[in-house]
Jmol script that loads the backbone (N, CA, C; Angstrom):
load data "model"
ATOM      1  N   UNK A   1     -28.631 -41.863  18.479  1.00  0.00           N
ATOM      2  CA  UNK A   1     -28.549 -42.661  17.274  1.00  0.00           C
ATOM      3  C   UNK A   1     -28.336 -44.123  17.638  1.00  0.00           C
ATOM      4  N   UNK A   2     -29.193 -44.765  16.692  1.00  0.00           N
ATOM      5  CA  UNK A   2     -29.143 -46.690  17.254  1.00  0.00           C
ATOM      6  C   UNK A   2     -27.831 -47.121  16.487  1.00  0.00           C
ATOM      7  N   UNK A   3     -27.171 -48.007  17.289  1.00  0.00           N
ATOM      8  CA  UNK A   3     -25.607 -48.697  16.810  1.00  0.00           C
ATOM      9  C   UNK A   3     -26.444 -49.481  15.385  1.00  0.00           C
ATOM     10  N   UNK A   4     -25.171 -49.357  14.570  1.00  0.00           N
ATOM     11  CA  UNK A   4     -25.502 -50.253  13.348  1.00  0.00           C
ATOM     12  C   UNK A   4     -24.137 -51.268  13.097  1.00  0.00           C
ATOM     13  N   UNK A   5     -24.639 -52.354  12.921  1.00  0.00           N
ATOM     14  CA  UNK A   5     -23.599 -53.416  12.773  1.00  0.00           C
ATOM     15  C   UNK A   5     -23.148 -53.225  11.384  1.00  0.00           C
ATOM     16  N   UNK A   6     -23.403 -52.505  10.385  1.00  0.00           N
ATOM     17  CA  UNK A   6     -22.848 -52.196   8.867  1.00  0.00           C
ATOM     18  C   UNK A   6     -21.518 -51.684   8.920  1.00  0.00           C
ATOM     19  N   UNK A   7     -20.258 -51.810   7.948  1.00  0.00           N
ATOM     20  CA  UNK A   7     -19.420 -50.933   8.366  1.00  0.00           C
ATOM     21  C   UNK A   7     -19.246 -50.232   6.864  1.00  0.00           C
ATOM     22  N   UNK A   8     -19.247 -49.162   6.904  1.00  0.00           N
ATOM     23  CA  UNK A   8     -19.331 -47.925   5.245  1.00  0.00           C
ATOM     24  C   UNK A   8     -18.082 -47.855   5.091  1.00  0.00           C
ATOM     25  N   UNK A   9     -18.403 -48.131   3.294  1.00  0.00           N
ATOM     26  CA  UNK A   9     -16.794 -47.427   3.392  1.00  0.00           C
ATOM     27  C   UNK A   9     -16.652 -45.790   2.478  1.00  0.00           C
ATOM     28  N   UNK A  10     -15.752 -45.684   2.674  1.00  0.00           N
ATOM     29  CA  UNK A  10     -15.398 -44.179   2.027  1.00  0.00           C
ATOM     30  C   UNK A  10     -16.603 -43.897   1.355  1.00  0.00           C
ATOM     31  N   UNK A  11     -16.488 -44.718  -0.136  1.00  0.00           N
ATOM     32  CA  UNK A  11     -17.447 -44.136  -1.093  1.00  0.00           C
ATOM     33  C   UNK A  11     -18.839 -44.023  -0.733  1.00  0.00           C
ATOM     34  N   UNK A  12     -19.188 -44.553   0.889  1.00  0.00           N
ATOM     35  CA  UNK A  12     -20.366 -44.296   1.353  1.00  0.00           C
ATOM     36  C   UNK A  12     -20.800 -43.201   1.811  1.00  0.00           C
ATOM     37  N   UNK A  13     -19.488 -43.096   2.715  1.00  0.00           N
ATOM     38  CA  UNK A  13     -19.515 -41.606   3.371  1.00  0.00           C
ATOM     39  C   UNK A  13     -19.495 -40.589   2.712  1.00  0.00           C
ATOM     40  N   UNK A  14     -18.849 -40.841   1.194  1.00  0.00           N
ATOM     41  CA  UNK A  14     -18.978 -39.828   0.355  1.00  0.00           C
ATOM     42  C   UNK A  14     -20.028 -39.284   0.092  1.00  0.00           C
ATOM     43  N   UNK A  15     -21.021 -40.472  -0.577  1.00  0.00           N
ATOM     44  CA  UNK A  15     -21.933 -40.443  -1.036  1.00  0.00           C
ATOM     45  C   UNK A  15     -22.956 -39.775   0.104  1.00  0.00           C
ATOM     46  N   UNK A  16     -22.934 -39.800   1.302  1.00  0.00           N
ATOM     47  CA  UNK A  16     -24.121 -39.773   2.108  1.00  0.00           C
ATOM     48  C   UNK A  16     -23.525 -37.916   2.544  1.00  0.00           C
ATOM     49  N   UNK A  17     -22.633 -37.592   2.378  1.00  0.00           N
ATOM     50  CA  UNK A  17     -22.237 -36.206   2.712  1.00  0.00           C
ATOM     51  C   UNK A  17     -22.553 -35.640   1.074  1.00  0.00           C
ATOM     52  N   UNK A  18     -22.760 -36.009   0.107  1.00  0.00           N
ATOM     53  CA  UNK A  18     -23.103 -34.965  -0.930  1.00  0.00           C
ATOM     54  C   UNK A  18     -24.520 -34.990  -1.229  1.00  0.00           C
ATOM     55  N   UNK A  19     -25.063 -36.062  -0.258  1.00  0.00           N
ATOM     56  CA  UNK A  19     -26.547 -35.567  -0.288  1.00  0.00           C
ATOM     57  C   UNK A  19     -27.037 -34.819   0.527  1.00  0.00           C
ATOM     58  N   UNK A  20     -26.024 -34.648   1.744  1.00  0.00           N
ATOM     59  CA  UNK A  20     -26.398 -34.182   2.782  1.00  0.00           C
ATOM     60  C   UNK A  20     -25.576 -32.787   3.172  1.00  0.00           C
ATOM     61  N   UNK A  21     -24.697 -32.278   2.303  1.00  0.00           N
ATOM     62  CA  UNK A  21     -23.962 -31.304   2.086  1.00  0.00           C
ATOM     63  C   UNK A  21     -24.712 -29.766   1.563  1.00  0.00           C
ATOM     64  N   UNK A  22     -25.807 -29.790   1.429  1.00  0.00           N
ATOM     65  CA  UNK A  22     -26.708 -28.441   1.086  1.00  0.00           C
ATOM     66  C   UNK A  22     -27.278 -28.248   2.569  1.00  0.00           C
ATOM     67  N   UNK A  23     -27.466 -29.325   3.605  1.00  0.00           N
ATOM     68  CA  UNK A  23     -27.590 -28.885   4.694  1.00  0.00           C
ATOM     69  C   UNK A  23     -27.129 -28.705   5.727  1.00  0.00           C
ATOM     70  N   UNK A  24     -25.657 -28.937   5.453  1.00  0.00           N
ATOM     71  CA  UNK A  24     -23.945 -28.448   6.688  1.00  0.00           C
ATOM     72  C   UNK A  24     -23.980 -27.333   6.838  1.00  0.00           C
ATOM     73  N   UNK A  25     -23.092 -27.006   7.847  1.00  0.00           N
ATOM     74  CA  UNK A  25     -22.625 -25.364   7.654  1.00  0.00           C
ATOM     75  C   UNK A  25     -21.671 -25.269   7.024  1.00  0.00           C
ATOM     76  N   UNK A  26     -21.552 -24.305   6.012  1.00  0.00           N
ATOM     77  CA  UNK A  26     -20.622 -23.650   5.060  1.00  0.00           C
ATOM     78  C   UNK A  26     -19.361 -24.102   5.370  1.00  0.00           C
ATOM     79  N   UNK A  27     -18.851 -23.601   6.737  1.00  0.00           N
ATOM     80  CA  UNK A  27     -17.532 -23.831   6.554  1.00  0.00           C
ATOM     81  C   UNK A  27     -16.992 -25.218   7.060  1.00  0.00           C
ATOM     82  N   UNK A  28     -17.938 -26.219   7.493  1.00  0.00           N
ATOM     83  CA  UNK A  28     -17.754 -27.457   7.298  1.00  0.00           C
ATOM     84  C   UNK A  28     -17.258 -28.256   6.013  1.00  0.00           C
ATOM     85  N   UNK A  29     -17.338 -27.897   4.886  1.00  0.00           N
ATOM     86  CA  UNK A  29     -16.953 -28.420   4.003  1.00  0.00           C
ATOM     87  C   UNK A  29     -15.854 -28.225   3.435  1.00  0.00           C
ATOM     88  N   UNK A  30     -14.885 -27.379   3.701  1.00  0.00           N
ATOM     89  CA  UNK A  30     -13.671 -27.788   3.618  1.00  0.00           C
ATOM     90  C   UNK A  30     -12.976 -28.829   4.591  1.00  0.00           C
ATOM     91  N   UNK A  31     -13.381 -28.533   5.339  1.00  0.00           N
ATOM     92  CA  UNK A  31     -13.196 -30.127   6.636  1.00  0.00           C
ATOM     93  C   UNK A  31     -13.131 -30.934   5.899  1.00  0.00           C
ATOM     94  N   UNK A  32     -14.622 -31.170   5.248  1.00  0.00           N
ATOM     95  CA  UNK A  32     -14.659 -32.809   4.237  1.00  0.00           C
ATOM     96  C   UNK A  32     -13.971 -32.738   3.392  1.00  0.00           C
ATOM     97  N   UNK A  33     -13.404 -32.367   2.623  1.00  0.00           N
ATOM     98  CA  UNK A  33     -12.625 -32.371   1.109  1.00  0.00           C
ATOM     99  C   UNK A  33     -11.151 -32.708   2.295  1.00  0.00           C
ATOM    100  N   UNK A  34     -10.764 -31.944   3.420  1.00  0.00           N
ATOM    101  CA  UNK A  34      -9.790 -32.697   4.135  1.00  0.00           C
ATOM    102  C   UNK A  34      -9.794 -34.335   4.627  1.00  0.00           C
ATOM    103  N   UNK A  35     -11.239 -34.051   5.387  1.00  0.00           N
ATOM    104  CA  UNK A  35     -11.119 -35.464   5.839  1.00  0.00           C
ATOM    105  C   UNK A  35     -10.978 -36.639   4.635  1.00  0.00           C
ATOM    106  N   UNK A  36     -11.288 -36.195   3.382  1.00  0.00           N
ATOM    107  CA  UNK A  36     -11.391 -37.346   2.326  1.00  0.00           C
ATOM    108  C   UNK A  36     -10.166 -37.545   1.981  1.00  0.00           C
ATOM    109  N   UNK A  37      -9.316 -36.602   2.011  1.00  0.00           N
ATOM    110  CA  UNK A  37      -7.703 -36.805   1.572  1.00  0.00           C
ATOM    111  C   UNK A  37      -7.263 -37.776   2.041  1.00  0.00           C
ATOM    112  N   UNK A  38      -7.770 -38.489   3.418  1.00  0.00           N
ATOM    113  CA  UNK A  38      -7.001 -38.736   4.136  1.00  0.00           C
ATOM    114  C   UNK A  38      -7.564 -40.129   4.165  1.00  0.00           C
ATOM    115  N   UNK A  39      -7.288 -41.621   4.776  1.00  0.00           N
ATOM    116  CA  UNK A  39      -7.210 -42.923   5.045  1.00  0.00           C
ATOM    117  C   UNK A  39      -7.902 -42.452   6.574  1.00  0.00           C
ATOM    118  N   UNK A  40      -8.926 -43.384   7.164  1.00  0.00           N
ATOM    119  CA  UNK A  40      -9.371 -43.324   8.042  1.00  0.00           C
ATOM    120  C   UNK A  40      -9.447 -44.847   8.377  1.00  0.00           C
ATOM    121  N   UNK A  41     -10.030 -44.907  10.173  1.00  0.00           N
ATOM    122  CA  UNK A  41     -10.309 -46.787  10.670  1.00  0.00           C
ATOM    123  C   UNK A  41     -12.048 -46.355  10.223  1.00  0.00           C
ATOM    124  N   UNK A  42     -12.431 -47.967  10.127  1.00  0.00           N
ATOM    125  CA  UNK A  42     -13.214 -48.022   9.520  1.00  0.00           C
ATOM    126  C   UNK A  42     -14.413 -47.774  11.362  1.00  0.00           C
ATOM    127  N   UNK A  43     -14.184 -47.640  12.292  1.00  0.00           N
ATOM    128  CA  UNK A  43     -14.759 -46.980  12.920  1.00  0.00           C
ATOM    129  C   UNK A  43     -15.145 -45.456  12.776  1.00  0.00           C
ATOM    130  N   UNK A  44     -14.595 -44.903  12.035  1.00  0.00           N
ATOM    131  CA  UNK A  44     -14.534 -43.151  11.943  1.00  0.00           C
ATOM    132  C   UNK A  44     -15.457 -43.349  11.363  1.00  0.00           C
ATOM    133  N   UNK A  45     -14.927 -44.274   9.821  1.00  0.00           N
ATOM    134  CA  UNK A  45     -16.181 -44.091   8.771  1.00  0.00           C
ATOM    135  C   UNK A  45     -17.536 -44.332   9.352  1.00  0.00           C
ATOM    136  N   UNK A  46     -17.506 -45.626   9.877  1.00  0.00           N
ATOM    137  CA  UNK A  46     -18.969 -45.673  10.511  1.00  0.00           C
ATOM    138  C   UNK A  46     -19.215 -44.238  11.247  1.00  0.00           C
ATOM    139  N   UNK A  47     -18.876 -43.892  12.207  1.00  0.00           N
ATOM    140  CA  UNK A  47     -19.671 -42.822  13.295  1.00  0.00           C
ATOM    141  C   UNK A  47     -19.620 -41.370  11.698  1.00  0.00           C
ATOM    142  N   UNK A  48     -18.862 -41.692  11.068  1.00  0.00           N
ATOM    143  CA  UNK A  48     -19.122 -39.979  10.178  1.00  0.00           C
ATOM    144  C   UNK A  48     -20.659 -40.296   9.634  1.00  0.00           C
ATOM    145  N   UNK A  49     -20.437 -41.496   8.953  1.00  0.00           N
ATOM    146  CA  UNK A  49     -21.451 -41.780   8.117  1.00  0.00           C
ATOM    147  C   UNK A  49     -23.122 -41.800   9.324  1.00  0.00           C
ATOM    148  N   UNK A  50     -22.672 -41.766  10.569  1.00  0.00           N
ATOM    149  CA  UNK A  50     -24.211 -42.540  10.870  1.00  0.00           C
ATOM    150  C   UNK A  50     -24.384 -40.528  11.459  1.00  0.00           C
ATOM    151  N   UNK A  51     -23.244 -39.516  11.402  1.00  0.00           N
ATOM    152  CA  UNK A  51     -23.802 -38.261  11.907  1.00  0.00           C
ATOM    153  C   UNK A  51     -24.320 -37.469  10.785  1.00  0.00           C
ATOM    154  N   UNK A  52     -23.808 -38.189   9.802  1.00  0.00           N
ATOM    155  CA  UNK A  52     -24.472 -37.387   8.076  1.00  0.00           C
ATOM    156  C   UNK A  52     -25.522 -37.804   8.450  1.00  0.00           C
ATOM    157  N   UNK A  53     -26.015 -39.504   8.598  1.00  0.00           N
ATOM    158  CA  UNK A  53     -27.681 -39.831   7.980  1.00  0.00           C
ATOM    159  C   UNK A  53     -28.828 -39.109   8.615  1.00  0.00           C
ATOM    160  N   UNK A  54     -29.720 -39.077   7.699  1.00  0.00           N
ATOM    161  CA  UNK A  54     -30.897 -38.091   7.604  1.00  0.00           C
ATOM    162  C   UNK A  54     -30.316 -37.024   8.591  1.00  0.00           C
ATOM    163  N   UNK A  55     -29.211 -36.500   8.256  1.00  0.00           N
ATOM    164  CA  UNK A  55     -28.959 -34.819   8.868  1.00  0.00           C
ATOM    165  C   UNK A  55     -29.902 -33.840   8.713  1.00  0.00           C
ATOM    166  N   UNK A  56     -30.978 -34.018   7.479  1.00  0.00           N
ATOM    167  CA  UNK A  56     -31.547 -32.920   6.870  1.00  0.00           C
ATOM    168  C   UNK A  56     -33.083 -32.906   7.780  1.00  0.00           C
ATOM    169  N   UNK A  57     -33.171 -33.984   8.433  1.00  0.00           N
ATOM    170  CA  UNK A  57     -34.319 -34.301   9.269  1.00  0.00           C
ATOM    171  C   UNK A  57     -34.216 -34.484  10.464  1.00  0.00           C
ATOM    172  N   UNK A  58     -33.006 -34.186  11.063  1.00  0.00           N
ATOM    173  CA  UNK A  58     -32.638 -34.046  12.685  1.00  0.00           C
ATOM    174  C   UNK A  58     -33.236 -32.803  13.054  1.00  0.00           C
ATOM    175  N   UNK A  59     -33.851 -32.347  14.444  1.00  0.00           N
ATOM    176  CA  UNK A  59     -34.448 -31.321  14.973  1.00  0.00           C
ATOM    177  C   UNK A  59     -33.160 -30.342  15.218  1.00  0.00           C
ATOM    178  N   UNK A  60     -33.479 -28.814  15.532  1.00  0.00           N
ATOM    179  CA  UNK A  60     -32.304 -28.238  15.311  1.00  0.00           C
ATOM    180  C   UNK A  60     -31.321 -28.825  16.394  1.00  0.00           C
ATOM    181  N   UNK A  61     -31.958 -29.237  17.681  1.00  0.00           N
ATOM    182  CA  UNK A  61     -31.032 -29.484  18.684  1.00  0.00           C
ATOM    183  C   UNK A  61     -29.918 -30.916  18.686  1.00  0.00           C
ATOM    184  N   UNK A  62     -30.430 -31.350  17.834  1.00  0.00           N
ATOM    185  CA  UNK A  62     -29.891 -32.670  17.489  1.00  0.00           C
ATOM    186  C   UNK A  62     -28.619 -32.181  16.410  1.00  0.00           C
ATOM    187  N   UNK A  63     -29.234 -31.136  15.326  1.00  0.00           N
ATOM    188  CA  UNK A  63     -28.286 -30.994  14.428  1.00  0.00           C
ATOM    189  C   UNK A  63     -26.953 -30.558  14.812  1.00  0.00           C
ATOM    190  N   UNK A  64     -27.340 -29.591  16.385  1.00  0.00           N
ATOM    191  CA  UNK A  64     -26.577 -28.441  17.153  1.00  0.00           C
ATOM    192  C   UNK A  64     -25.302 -29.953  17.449  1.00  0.00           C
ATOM    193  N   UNK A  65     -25.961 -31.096  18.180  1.00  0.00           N
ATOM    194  CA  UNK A  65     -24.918 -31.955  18.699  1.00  0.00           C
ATOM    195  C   UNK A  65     -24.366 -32.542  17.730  1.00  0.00           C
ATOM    196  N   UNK A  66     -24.974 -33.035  16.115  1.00  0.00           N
ATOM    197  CA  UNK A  66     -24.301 -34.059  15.400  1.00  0.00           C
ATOM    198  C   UNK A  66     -22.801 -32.622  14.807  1.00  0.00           C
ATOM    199  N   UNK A  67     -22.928 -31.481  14.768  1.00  0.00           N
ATOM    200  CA  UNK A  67     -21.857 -30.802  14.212  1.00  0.00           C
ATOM    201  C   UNK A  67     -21.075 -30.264  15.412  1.00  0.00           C
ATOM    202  N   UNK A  68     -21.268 -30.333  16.557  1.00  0.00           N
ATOM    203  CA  UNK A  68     -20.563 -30.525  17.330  1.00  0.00           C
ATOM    204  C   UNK A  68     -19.119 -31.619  16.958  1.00  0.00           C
ATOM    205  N   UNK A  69     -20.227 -32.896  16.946  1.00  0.00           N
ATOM    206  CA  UNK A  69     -19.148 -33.940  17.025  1.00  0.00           C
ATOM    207  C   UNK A  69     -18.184 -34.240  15.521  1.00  0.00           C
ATOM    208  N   UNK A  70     -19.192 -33.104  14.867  1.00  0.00           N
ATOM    209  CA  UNK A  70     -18.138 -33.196  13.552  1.00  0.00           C
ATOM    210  C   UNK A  70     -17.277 -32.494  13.083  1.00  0.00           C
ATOM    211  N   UNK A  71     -17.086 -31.246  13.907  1.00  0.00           N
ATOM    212  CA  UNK A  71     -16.437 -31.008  14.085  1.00  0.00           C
ATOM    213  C   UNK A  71     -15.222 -31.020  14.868  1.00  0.00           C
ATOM    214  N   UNK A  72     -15.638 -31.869  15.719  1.00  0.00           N
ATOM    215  CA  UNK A  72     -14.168 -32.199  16.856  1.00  0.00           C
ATOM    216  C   UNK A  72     -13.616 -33.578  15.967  1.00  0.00           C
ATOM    217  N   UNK A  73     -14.171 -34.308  15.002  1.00  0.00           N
ATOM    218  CA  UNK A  73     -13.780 -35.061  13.796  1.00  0.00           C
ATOM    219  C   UNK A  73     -12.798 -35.127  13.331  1.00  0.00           C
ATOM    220  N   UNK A  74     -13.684 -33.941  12.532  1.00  0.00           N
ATOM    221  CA  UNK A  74     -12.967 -33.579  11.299  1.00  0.00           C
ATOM    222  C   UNK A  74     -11.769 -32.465  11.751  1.00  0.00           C
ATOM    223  N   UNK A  75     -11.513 -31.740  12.488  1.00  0.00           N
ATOM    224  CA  UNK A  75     -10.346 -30.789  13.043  1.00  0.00           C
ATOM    225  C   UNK A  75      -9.551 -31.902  13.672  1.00  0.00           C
ATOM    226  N   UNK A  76      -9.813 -33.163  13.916  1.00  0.00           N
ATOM    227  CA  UNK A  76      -8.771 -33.675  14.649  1.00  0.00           C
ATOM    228  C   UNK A  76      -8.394 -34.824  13.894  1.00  0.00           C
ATOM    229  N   UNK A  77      -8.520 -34.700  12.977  1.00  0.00           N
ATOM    230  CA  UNK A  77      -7.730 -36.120  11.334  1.00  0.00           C
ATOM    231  C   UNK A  77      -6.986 -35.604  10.547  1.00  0.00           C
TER     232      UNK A  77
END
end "model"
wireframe off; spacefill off
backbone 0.3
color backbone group
């Protein structure tokens, strides 16, 4: 994934995980309803937000690594 100088905030990440939330795995989404509880650095937000984008169009092996890393994330906030 190419670095982006933007920095998202919450309601981005929100937004970009409920479009992209029909194509998580199931039990990822209680993660998110955790991770949202919570105040994050606005570095998190960036890297959550750039492993949501176009999730639904990553090849499977790509998808295999972006929930990898979202899960070591989201279990560790």
């Amino acid at each position: 994934m190419s670095e982006c100088k933007l920095n998202h905030s919450l309601e981005d990440v929100k937004s970009k995980y409920e479009s992209q939330a029909a194509f998580l795995p199931e039990d990822m989404k209680d993660l998110f309803k955790q991770f949202f509880s919570k105040e994050h650095s606005q570095e998190l937000l960036n890297e959550v937000f750039h492993l949501l984008k176009k999730y639904d169009l990553a090849p499977s092996e790509e998808k295999s690594e972006r929930n990898n890393r979202l899960y070591l994330v989201l279990k560790n906030v």
